[in-house]
NUVO-586517 format. One record per residue: y, x, z of N, C-alpha, C in turn; residue number from 1. Coordinates in steps of 0.05 Angstrom, whole numbers. Last residue first. Example, Ala and Ser with C-alpha at 12.3 -4.5 7.8 and 13.67 -1.06 7.14 Angstrom:
<atoms>
<atom n_yy="-45" n_xx="257" n_zz="142" ca_yy="-21" ca_xx="273" ca_zz="143" c_yy="1" c_xx="258" c_zz="157" resi="2"/>
<atom n_yy="-114" n_xx="264" n_zz="156" ca_yy="-90" ca_xx="246" ca_zz="156" c_yy="-66" c_xx="264" c_zz="156" resi="1"/>
</atoms>
This chain:
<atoms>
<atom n_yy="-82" n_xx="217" n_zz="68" ca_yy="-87" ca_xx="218" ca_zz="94" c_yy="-61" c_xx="236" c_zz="101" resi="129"/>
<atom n_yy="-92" n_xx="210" n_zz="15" ca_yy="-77" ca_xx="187" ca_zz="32" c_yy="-72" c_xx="197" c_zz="53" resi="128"/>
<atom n_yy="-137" n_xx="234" n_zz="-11" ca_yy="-114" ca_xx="249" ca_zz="-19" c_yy="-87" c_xx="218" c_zz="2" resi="127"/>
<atom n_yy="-180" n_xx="215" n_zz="22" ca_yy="-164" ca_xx="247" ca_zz="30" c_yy="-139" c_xx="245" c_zz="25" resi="126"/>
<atom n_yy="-176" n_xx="140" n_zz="35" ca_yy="-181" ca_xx="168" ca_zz="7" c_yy="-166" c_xx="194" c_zz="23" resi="125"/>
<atom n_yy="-194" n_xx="111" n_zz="82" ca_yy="-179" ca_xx="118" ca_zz="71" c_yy="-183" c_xx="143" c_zz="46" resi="124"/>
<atom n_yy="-228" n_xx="47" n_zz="88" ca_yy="-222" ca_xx="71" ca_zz="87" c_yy="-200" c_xx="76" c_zz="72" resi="123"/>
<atom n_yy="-205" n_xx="-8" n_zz="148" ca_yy="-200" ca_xx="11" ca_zz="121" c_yy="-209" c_xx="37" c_zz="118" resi="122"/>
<atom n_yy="-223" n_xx="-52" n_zz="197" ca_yy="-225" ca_xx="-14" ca_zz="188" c_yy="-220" c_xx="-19" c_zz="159" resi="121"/>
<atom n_yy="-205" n_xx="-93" n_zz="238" ca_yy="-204" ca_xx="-91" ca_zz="218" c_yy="-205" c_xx="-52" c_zz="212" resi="120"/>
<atom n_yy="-222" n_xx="-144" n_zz="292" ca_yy="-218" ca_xx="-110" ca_zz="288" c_yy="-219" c_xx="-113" c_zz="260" resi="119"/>
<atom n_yy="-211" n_xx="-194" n_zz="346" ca_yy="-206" ca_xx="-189" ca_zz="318" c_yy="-204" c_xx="-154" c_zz="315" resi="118"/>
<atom n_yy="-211" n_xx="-187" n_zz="400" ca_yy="-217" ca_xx="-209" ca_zz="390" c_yy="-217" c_xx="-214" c_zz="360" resi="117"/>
<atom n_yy="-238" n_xx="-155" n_zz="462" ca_yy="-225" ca_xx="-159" ca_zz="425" c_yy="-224" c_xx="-177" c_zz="412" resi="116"/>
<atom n_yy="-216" n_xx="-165" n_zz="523" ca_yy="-231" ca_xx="-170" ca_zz="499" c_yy="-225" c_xx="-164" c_zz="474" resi="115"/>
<atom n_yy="-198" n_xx="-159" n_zz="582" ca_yy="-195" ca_xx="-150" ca_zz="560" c_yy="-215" c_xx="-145" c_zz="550" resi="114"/>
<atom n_yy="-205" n_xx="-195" n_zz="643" ca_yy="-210" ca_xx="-177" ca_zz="629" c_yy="-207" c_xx="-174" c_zz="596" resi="113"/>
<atom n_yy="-199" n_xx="-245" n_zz="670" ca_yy="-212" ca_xx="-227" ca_zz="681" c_yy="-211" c_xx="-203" c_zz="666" resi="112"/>
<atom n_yy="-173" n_xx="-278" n_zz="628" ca_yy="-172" ca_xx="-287" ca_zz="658" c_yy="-185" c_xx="-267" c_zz="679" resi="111"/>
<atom n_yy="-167" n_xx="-245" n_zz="574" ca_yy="-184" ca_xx="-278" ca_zz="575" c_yy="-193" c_xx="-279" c_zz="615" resi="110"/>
<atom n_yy="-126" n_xx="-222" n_zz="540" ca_yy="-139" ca_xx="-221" ca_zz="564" c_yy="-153" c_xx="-247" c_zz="567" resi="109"/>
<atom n_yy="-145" n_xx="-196" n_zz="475" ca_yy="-130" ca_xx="-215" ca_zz="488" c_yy="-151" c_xx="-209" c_zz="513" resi="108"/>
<atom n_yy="-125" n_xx="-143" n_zz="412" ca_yy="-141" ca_xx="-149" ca_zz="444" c_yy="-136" c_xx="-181" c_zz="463" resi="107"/>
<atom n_yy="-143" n_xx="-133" n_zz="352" ca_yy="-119" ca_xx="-140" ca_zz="372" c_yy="-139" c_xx="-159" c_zz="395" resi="106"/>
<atom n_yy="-132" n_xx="-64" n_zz="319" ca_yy="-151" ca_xx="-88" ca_zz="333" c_yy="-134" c_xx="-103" c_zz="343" resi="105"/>
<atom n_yy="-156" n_xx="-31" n_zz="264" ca_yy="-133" ca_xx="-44" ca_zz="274" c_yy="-151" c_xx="-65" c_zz="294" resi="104"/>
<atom n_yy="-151" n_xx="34" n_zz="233" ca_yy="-160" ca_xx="13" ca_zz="246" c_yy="-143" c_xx="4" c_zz="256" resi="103"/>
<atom n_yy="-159" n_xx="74" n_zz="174" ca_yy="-146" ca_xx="70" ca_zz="184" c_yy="-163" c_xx="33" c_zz="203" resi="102"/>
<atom n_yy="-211" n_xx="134" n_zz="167" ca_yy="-207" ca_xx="105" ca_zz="174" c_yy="-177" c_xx="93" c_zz="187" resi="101"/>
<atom n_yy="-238" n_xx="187" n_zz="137" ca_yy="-217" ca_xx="179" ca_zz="162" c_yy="-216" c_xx="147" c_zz="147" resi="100"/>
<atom n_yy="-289" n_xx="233" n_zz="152" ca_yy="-283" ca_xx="209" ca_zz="133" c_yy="-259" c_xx="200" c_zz="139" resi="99"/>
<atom n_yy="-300" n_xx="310" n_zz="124" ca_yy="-294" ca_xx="283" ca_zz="147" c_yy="-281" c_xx="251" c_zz="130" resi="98"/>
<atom n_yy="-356" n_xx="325" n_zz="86" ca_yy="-335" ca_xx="321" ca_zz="82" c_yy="-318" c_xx="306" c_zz="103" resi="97"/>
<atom n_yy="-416" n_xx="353" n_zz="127" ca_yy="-397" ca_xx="332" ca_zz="101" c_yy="-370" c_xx="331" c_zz="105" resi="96"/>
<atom n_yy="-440" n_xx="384" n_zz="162" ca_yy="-443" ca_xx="390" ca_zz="135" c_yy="-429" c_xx="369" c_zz="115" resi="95"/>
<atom n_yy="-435" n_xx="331" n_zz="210" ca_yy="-432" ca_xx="368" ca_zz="209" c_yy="-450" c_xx="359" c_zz="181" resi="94"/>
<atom n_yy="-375" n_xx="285" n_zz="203" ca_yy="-416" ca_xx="293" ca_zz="203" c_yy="-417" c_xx="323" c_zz="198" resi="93"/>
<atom n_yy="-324" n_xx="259" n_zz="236" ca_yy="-338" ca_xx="279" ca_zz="221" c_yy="-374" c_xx="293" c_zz="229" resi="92"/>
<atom n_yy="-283" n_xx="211" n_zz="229" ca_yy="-309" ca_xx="219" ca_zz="230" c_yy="-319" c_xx="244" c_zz="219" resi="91"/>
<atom n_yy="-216" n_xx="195" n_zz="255" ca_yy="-233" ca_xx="213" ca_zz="234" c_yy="-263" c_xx="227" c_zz="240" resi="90"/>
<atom n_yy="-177" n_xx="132" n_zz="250" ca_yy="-209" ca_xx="152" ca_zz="269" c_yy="-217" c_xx="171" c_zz="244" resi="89"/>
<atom n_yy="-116" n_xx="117" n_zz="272" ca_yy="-128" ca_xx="131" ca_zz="250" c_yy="-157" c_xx="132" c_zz="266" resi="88"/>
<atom n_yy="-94" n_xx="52" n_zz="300" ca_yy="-93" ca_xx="80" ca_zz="300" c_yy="-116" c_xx="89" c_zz="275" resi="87"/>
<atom n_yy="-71" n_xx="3" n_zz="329" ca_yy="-76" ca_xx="14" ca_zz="307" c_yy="-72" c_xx="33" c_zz="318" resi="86"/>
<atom n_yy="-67" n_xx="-59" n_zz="372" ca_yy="-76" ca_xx="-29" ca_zz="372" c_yy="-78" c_xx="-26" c_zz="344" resi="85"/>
<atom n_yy="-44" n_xx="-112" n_zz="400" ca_yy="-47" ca_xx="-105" ca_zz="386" c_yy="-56" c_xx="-74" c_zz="376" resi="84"/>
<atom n_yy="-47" n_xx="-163" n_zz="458" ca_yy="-42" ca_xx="-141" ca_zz="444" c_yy="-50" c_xx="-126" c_zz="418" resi="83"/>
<atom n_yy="-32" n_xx="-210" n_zz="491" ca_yy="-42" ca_xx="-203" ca_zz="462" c_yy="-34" c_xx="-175" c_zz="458" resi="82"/>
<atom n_yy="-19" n_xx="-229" n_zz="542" ca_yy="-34" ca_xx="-224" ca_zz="548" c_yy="-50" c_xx="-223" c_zz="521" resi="81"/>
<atom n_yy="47" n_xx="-256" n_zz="510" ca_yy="26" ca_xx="-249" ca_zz="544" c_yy="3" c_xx="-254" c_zz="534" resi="80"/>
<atom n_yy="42" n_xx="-213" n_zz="454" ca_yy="44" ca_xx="-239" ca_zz="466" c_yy="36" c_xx="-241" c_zz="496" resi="79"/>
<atom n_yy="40" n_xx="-165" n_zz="424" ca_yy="47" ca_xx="-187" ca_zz="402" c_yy="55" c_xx="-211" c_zz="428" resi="78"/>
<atom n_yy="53" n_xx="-101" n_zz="446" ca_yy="42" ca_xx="-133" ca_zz="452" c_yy="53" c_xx="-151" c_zz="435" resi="77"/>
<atom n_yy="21" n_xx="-53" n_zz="400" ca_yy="39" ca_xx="-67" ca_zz="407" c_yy="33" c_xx="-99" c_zz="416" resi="76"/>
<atom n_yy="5" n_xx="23" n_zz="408" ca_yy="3" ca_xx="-16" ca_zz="417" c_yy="23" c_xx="-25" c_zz="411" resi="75"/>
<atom n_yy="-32" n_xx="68" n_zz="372" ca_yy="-7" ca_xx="60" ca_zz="383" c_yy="-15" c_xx="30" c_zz="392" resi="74"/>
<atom n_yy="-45" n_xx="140" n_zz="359" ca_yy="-55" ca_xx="111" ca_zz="370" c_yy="-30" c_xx="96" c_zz="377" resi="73"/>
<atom n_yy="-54" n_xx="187" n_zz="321" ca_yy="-43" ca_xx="163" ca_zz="316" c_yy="-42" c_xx="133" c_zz="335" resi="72"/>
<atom n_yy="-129" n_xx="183" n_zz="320" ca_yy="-104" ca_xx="192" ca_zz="325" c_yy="-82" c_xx="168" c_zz="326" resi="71"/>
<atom n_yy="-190" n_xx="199" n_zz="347" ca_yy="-184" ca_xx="174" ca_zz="341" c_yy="-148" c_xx="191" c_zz="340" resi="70"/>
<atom n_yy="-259" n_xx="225" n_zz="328" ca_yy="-234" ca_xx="238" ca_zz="336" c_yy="-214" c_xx="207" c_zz="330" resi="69"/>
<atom n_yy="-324" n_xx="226" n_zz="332" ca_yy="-304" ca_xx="213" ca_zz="315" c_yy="-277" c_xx="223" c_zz="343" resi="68"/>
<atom n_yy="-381" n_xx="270" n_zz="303" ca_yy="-361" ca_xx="267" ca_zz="324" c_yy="-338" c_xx="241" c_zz="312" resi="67"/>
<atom n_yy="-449" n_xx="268" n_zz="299" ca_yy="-421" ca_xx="258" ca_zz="290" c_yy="-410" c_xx="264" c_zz="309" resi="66"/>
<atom n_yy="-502" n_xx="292" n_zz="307" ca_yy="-479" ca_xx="313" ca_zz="305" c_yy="-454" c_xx="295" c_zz="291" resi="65"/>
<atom n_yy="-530" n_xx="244" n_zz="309" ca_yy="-526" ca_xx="257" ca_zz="337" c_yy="-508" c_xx="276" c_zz="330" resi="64"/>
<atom n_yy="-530" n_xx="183" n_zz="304" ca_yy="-525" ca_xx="208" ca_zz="284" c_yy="-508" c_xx="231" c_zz="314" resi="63"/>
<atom n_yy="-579" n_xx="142" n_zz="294" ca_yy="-563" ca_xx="150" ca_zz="317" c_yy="-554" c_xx="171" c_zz="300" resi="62"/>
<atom n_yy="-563" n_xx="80" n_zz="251" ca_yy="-575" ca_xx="94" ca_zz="252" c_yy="-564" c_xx="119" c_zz="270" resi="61"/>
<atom n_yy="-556" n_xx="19" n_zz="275" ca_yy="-541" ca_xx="42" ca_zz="261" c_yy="-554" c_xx="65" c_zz="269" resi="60"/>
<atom n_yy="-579" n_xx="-26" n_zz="299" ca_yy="-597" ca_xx="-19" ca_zz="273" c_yy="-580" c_xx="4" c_zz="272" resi="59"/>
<atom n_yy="-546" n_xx="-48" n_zz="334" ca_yy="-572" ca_xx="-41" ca_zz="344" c_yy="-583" c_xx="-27" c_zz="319" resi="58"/>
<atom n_yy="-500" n_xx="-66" n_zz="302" ca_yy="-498" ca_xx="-37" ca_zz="315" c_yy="-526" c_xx="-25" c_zz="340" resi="57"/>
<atom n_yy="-519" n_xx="-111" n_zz="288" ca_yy="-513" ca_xx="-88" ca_zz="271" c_yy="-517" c_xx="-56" c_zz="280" resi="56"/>
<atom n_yy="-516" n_xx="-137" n_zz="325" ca_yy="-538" ca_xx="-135" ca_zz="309" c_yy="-542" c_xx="-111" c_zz="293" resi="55"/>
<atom n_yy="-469" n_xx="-148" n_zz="336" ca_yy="-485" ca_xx="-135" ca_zz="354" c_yy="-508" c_xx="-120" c_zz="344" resi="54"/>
<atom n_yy="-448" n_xx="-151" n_zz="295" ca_yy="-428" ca_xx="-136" ca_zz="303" c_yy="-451" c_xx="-123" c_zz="310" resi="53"/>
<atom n_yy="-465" n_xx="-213" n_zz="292" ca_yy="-466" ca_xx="-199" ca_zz="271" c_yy="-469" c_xx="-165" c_zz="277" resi="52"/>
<atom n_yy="-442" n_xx="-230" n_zz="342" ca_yy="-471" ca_xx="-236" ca_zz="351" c_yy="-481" c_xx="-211" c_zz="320" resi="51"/>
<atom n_yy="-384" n_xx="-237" n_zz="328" ca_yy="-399" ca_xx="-217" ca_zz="350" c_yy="-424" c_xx="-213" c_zz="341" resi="50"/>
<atom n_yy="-384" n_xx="-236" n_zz="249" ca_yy="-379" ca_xx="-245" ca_zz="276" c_yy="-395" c_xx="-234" c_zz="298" resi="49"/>
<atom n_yy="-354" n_xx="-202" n_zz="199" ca_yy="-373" ca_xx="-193" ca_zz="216" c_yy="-366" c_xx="-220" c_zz="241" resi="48"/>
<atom n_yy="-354" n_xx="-188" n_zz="125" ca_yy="-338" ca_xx="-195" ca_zz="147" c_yy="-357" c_xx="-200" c_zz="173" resi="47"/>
<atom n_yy="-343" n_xx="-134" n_zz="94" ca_yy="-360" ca_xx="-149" ca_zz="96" c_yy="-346" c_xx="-167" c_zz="125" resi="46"/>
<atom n_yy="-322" n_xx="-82" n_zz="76" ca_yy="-317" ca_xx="-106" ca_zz="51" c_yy="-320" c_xx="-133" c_zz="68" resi="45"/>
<atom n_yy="-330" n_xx="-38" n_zz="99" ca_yy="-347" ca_xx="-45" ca_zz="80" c_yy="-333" c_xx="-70" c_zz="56" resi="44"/>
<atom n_yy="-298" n_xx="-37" n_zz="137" ca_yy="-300" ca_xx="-19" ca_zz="117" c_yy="-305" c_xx="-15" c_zz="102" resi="43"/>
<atom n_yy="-297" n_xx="-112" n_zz="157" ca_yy="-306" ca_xx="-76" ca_zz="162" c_yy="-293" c_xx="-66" c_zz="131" resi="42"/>
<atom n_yy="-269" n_xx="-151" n_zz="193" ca_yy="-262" ca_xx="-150" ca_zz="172" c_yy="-275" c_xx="-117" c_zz="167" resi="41"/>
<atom n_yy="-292" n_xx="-179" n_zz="252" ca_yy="-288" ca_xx="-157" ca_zz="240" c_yy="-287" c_xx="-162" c_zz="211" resi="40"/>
<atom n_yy="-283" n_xx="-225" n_zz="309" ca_yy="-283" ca_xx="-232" ca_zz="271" c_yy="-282" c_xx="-197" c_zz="267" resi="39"/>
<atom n_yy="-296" n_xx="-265" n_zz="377" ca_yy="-299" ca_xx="-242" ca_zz="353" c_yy="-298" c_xx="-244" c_zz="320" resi="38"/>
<atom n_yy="-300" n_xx="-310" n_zz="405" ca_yy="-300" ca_xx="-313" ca_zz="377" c_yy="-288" c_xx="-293" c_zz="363" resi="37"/>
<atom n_yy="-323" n_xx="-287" n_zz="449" ca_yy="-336" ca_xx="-293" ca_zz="433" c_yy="-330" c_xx="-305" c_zz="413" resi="36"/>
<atom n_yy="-296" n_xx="-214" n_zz="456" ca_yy="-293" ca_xx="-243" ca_zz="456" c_yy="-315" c_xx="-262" c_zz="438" resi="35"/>
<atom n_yy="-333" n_xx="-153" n_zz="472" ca_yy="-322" ca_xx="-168" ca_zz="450" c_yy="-322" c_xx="-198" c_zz="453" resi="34"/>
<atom n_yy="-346" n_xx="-123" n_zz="509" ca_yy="-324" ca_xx="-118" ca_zz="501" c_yy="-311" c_xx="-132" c_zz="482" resi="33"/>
<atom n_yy="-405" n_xx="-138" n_zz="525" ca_yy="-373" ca_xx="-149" ca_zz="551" c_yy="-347" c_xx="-138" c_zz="536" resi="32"/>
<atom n_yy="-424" n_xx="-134" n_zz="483" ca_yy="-421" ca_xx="-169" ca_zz="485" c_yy="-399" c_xx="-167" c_zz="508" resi="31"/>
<atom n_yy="-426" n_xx="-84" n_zz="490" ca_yy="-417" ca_xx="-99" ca_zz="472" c_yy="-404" c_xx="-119" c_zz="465" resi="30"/>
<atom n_yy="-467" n_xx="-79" n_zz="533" ca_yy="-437" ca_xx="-65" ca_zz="538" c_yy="-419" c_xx="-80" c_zz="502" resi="29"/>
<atom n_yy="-507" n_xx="-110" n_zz="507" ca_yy="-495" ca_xx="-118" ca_zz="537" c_yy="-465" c_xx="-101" c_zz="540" resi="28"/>
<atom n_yy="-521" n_xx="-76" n_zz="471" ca_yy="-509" ca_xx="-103" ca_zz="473" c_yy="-501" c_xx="-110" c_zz="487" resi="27"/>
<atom n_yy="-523" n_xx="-15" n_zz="460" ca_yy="-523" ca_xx="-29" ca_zz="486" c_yy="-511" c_xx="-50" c_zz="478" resi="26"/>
<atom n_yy="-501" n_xx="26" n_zz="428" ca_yy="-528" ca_xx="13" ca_zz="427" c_yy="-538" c_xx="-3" c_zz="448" resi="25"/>
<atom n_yy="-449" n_xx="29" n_zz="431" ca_yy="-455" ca_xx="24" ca_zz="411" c_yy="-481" c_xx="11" c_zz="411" resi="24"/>
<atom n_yy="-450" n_xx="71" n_zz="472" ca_yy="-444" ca_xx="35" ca_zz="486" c_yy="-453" c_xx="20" c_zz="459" resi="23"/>
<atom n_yy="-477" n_xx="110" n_zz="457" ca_yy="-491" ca_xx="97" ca_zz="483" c_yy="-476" c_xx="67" c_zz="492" resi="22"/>
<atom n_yy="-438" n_xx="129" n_zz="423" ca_yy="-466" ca_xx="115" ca_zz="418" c_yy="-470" c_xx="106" c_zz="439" resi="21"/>
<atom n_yy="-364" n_xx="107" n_zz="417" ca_yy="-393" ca_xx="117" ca_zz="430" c_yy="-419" c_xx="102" c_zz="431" resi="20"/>
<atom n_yy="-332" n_xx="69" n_zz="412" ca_yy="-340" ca_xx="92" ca_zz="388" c_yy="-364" c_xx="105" c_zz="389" resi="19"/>
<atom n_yy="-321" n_xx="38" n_zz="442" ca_yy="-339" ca_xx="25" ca_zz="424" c_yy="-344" c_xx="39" c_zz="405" resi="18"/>
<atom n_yy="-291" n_xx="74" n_zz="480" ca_yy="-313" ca_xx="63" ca_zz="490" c_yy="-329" c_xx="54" c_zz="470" resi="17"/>
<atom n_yy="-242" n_xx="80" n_zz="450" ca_yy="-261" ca_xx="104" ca_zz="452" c_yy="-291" c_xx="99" c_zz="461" resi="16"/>
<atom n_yy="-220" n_xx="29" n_zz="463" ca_yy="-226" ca_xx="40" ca_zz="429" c_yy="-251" c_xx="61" c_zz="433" resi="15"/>
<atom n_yy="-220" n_xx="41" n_zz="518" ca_yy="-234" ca_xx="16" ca_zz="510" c_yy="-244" c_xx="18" c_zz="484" resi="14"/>
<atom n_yy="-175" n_xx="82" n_zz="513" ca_yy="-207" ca_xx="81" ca_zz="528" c_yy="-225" c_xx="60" c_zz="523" resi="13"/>
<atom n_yy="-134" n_xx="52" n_zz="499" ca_yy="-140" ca_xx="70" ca_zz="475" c_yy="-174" c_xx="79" c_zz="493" resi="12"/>
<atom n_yy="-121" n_xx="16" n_zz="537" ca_yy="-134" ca_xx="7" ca_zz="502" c_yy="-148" c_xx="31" c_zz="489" resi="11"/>
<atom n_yy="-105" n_xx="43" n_zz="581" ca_yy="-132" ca_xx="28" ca_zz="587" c_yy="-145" c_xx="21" c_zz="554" resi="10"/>
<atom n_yy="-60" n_xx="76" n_zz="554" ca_yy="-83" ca_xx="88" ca_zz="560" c_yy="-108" c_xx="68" c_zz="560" resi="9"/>
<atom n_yy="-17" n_xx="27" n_zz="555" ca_yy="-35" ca_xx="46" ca_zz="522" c_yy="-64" c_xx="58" c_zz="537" resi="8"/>
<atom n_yy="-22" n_xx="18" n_zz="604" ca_yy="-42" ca_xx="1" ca_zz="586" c_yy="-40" c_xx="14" c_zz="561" resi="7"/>
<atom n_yy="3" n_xx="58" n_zz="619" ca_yy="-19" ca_xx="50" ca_zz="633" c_yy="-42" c_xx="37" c_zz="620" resi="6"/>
<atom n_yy="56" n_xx="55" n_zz="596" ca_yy="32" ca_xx="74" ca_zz="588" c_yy="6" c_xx="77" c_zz="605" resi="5"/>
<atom n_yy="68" n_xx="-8" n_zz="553" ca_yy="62" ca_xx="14" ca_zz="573" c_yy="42" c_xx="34" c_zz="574" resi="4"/>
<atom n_yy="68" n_xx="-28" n_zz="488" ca_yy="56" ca_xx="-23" ca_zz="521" c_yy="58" c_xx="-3" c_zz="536" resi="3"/>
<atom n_yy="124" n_xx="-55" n_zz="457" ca_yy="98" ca_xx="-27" ca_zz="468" c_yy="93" c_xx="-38" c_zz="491" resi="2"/>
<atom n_yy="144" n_xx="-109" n_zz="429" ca_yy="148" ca_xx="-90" ca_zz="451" c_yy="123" c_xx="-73" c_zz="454" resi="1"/>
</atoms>
């Protein structure tokens, strides 16, 4: 079943929230978006737990003329209080080629609030998109 459009919206703000630098470099805004038994499967290949995630995204280097654009968004609740999100993100660095990413998360409420608890990014090749 979809979510509503209350809660598409609250997910798809939450996605948008961990796109941005200023939450990106804030552990604290991190650690409140991500369950602690967090798993990322990245883009890379590489597989990620929170405390990994966090670490990580203190070291990314700031890239002040990225933009990332997110499409395609959609939910689905897998379960009370599971949900599920995919959508496209297309990064673009002024002077390069844009990158696009297909993503996938799936959210659980844990008694106060919505967590991630699993994210997976693919790239995607142009000629796919």
């Amino acid at each position: 079943m979809k979510a509503d459009y209350l809660e598409k919206s609250l997910f798809r703000e939450l996605e948008e929230r961990l796109l941005q630098p200023d939450v990106r470099k804030s552990a604290k805004d991190v650690m409140d978006l991500l369950a602690d038994e967090f798993i990322e499967f990245g883009s890379s290949g590489r597989v990620f737990d929170k405390q990994q995630i966090i670490n990580s995204l203190q070291n990314e280097p700031i890239e002040s003329l990225t933009q990332r654009a997110i499409t395609e968004f959609k939910t689905l609740v897998l379960a009370k209080g599971v949900v599920l999100v995919t959508y496209r993100v297309v990064r673009h660095i002024s002077g390069e080629q844009p990158v696009n990413s297909l993503r996938s998360s799936i959210w659980k409420f844990d008694n106060t609030q919505w967590k991630m608890i699993f994210h997976q990014g693919t790239l995607v090749r142009e000629s796919q998109t």
